[in-house]
VMD Tcl script that builds the backbone (N, CA, C; Angstrom):
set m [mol new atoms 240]
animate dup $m
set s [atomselect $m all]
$s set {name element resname resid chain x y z} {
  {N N UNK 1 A 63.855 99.262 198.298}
  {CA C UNK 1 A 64.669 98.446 197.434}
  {C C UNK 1 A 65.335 97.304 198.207}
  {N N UNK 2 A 65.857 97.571 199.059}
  {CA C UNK 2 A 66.733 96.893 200.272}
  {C C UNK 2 A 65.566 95.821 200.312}
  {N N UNK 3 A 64.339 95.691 200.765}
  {CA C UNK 3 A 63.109 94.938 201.047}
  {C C UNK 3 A 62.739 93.797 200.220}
  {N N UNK 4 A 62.939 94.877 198.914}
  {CA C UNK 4 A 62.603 93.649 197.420}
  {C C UNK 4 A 63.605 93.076 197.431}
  {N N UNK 5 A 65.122 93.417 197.530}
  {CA C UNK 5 A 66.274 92.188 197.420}
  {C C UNK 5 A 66.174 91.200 198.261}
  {N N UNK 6 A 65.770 91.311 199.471}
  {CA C UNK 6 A 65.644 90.003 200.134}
  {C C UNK 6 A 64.349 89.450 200.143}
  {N N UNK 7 A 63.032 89.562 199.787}
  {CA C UNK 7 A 62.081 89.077 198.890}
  {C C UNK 7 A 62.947 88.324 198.037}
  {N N UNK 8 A 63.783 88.755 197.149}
  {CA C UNK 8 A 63.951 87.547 195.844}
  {C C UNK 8 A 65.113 86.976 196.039}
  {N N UNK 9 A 65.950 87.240 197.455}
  {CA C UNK 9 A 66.574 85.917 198.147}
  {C C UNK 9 A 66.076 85.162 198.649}
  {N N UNK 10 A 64.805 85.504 199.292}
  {CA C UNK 10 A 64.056 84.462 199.654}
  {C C UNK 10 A 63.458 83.329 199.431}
  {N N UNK 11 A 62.886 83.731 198.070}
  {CA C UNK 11 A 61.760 83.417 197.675}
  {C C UNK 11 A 62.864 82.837 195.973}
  {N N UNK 12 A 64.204 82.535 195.935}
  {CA C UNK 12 A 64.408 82.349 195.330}
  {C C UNK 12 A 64.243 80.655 195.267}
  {N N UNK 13 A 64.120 80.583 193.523}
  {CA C UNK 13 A 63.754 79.388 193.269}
  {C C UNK 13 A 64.723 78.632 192.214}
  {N N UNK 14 A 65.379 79.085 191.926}
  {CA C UNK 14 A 66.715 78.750 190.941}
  {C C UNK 14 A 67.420 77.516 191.443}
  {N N UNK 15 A 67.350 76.092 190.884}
  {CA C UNK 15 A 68.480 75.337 191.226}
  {C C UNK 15 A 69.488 75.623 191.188}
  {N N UNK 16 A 70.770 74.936 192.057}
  {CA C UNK 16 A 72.131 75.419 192.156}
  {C C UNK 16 A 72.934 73.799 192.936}
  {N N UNK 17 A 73.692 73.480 191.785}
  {CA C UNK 17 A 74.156 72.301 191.804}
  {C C UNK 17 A 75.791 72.748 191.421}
  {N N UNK 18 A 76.427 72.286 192.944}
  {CA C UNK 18 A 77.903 72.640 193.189}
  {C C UNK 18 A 78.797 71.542 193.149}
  {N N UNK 19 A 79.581 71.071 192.520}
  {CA C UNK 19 A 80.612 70.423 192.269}
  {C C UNK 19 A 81.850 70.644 193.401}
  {N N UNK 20 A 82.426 69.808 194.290}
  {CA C UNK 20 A 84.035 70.350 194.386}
  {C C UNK 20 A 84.425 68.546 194.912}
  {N N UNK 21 A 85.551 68.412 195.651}
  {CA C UNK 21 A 86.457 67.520 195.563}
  {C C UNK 21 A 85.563 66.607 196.384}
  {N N UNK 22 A 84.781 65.452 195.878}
  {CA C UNK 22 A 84.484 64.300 196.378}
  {C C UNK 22 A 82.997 65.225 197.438}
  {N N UNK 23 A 82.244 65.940 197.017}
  {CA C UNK 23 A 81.587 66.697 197.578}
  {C C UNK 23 A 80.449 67.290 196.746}
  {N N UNK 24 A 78.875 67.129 196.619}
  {CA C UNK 24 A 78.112 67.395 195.618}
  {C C UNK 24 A 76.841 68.478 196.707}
  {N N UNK 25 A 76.587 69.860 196.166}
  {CA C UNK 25 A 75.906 70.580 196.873}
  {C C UNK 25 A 74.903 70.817 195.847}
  {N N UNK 26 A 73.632 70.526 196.247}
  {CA C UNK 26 A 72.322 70.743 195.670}
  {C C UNK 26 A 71.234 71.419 196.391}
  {N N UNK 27 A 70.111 72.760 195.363}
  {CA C UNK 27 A 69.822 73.027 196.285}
  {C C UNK 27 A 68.660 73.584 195.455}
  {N N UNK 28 A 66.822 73.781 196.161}
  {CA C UNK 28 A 65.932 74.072 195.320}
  {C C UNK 28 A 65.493 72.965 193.913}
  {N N UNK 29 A 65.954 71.553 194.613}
  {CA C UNK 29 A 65.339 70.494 193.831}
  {C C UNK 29 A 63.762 70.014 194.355}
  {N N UNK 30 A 62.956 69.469 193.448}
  {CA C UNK 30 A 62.149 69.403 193.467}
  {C C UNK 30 A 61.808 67.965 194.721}
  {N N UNK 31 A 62.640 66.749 194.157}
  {CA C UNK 31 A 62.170 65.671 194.779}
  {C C UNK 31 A 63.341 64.694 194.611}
  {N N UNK 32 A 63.439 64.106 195.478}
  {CA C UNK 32 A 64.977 63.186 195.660}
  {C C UNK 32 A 64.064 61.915 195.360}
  {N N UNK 33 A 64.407 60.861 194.325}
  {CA C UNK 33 A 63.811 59.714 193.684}
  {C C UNK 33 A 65.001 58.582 194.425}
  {N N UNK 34 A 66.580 58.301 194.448}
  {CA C UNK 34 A 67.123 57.557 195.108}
  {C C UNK 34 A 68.135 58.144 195.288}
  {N N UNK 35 A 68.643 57.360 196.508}
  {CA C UNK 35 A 69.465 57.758 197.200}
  {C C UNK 35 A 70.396 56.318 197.395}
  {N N UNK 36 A 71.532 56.226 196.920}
  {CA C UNK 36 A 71.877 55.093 197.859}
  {C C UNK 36 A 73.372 54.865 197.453}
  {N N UNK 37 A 74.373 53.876 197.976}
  {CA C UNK 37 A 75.642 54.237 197.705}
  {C C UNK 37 A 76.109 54.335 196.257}
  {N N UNK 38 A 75.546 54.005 195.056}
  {CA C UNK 38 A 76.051 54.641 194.039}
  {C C UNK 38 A 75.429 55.253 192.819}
  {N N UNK 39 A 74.258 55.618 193.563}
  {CA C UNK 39 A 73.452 56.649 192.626}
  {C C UNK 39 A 72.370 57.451 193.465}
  {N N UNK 40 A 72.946 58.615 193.014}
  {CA C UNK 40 A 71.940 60.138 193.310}
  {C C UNK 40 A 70.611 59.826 192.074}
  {N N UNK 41 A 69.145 60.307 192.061}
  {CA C UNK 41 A 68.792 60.480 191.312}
  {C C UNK 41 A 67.798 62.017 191.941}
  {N N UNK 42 A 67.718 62.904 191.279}
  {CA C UNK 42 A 67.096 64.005 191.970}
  {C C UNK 42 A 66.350 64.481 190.830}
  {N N UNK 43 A 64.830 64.730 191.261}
  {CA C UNK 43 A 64.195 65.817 190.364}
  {C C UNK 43 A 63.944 67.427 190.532}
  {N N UNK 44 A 64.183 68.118 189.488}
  {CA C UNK 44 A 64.244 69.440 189.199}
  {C C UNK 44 A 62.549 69.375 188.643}
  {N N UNK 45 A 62.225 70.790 188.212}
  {CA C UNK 45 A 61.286 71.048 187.535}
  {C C UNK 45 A 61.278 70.718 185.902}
  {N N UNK 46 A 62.649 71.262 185.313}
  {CA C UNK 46 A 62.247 71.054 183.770}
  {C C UNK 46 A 63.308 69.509 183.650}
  {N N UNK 47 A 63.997 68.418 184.447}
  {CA C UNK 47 A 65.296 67.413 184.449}
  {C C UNK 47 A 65.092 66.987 185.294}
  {N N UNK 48 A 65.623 65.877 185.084}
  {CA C UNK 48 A 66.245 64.682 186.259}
  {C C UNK 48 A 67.810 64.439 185.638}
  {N N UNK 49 A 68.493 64.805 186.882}
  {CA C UNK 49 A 69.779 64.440 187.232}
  {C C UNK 49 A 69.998 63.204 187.928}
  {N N UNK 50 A 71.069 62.752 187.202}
  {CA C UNK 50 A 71.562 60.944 187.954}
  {C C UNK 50 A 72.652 61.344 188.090}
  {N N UNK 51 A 73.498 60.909 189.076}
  {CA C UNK 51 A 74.759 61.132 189.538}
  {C C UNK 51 A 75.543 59.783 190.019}
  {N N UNK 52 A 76.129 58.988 189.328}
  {CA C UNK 52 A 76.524 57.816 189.216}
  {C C UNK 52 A 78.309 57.928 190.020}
  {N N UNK 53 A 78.247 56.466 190.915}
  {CA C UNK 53 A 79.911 56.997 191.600}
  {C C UNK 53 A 79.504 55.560 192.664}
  {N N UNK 54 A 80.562 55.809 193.794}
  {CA C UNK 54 A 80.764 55.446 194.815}
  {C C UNK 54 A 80.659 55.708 196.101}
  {N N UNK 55 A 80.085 55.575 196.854}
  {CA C UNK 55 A 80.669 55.673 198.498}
  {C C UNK 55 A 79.675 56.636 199.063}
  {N N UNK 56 A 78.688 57.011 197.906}
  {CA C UNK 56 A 77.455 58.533 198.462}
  {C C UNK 56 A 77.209 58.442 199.848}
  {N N UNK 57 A 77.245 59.671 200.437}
  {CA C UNK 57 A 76.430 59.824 201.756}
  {C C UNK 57 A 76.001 61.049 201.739}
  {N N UNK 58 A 75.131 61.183 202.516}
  {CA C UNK 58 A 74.015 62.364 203.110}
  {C C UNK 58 A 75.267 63.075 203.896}
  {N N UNK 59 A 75.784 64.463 203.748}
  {CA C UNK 59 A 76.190 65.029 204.978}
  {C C UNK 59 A 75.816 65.792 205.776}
  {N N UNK 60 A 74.852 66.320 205.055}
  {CA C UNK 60 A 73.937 67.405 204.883}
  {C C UNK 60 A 72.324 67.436 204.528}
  {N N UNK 61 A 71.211 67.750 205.174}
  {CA C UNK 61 A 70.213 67.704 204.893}
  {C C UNK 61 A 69.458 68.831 205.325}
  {N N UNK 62 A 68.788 69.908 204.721}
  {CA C UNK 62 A 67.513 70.858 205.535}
  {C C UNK 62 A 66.795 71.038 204.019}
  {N N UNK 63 A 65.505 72.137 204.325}
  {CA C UNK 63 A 64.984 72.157 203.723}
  {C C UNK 63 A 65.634 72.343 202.005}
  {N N UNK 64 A 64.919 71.588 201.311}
  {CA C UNK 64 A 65.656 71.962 199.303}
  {C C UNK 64 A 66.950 71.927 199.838}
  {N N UNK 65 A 67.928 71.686 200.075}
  {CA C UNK 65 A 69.456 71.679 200.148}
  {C C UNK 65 A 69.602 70.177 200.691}
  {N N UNK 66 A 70.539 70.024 199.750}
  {CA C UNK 66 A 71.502 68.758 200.256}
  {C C UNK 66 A 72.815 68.582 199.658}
  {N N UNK 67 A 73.685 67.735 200.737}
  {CA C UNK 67 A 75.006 67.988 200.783}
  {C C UNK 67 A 75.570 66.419 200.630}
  {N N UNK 68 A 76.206 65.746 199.591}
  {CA C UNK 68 A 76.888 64.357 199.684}
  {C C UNK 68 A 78.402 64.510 199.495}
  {N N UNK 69 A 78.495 63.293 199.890}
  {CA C UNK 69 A 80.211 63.034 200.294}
  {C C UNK 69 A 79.975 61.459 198.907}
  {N N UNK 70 A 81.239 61.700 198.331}
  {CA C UNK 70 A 81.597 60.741 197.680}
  {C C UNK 70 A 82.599 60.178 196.220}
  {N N UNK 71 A 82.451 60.057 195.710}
  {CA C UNK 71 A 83.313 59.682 194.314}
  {C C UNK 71 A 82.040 59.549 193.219}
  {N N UNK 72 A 82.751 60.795 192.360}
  {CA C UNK 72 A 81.290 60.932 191.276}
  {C C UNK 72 A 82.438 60.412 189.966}
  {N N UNK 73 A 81.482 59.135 189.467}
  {CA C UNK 73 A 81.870 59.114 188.516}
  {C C UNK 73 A 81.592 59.496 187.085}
  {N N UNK 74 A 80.199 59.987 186.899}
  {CA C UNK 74 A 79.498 60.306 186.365}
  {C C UNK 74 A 78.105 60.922 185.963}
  {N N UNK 75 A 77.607 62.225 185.626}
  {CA C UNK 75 A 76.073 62.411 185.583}
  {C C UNK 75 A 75.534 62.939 184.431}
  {N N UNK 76 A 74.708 62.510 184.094}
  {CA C UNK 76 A 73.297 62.441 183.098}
  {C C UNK 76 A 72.338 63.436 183.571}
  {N N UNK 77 A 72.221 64.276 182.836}
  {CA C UNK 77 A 70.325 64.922 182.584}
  {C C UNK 77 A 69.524 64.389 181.776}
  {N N UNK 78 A 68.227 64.220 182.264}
  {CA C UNK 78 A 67.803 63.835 181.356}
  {C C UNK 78 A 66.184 64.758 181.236}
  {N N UNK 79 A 66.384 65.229 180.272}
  {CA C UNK 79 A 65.201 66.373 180.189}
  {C C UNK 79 A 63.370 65.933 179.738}
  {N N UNK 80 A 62.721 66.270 180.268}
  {CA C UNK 80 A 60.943 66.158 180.193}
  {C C UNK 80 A 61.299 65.898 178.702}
}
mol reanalyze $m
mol bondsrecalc $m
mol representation Tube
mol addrep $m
């Protein structure tokens, strides 16, 4: 049992998009479309998220995870 739980930590595939103070954590996205100081645009499997603001930066980068610094003023899904 112990074996299969970390199998499906592993192998997990669930996006997970974290909000906190001037700080945006994303993770298990498909494909990053732009990047630049005032728009995120990232693809998921079934959405595309836009994340509209100020001041974006990369703080963070490894595999499917990423980490920005900035002032969100706003975001959109926009579904297939």
């Amino acid at each position: 049992m112990l074996m299969s739980n970390l199998k499906k930590y592993i192998k997990n595939d669930l996006y997970n998009i974290n909000l906190s103070s001037n700080n945006i954590y994303i993770n298990n996205y498909e494909k990053i479309n732009t990047i630049n100081d005032n728009l995120i645009s990232i693809k998921f499997k079934d959405f595309k998220l836009n994340i509209n603001g100020k001041s974006f930066k990369v703080s963070k980068m490894v595999d499917k995870e990423i980490l920005f610094n900035g002032y969100i003023e706003s975001m959109e899904y926009i579904y297939k």
